[in-house]
N, C-alpha and C positions, 0 to 999 in steps of 0.2 A: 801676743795673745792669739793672731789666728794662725800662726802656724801650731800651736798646740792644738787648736780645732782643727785643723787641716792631719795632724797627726793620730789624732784621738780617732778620726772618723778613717783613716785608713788602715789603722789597728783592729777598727771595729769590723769594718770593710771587710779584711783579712782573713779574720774568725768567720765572719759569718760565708765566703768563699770554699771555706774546707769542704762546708757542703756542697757535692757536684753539682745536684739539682739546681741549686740555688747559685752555683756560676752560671748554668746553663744558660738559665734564665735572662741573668746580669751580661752575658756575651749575648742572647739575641736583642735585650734591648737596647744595646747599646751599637747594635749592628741599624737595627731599626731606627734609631735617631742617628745614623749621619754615618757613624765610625768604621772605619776598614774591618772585614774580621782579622786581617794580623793587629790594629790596634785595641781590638778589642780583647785579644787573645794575651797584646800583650802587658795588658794591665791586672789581667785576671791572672794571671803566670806570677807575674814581679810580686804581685801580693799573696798569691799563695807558694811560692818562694819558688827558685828556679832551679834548685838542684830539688828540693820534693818533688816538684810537679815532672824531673826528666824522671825521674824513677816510676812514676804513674804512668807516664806514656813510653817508658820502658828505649827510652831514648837517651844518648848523651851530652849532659847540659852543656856544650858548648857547642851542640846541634842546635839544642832549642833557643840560648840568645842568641845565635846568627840569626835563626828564623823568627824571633822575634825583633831582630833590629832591622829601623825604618827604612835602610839602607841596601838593606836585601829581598830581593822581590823571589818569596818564597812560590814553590809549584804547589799545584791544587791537592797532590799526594801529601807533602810536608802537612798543610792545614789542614786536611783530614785527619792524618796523625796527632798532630796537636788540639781536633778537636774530641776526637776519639773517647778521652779519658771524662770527658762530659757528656756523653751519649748523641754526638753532634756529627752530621757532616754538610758539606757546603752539597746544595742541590740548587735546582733551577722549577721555577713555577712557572706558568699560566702567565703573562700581562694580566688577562682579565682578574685573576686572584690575588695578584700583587696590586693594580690599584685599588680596587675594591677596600681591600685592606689599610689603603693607604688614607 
C-alpha cells in the first residue's frame, strides 16, 4: 500500500513540476531545508523526465545525468545551466541576510 502512496504522490509531484515557477520554488526549498542544489536539481530533473528537461536546457541528456549523478561533482557553469531553464542561478549573499533569514 505505501508504495502506491509513495507512487501516486510522485506522479502527482511530477505534473505539478511541469510548471517552472513552481519547480523553482520546490528546488529553493528544498535547497533551504538541507539539500545540495545538484540534489535538488536532481529530483526535480528525474521527475520532470531527463531527456524533456535536456531539451529545455538545450543540453545533451547524457550531460545532464552525469551532472546530475552523486558521483560527479559538477562546476558552478554546469548548475547555472541546469538551473537556467527555472529562471535560477546560484549567487552568494550577505551573512547578515542569510541568517536573518534563517
Amino acid at each position: 500500500m505505501m508504495a502506491n502512496r509513495s507512487k501516486d504522490w510522485n506522479e502527482s509531484l511530477a505534473k505539478e513540476l511541469r510548471d517552472l515557477d513552481f519547480a523553482a520554488e520546490f528546488i529553493m526549498a528544498s535547497i533551504e531545508e538541507g539539500a545540495t542544489i545538484q540534489e535538488a536539481l536532481t529530483k526535480v530533473i528525474r521527475l520532470y523526465g531527463v531527456i524533456e528537461f535536456a531539451k529545455l536546457a538545450n543540453m545533451a541528456s547524457p550531460n545532464v545525468i552525469r551532472s546530475i549523478n552523486p558521483r560527479y561533482n559538477p562546476t558552478q557553469q554546469t548548475l547555472n545551466r541546469l538551473l537556467q531553464p527555472f529562471g535560477l542561478i546560484i549567487g552568494v549573499r550577505p551573512a547578515s541576510i542569510a541568517l536573518a533569514a534563517a
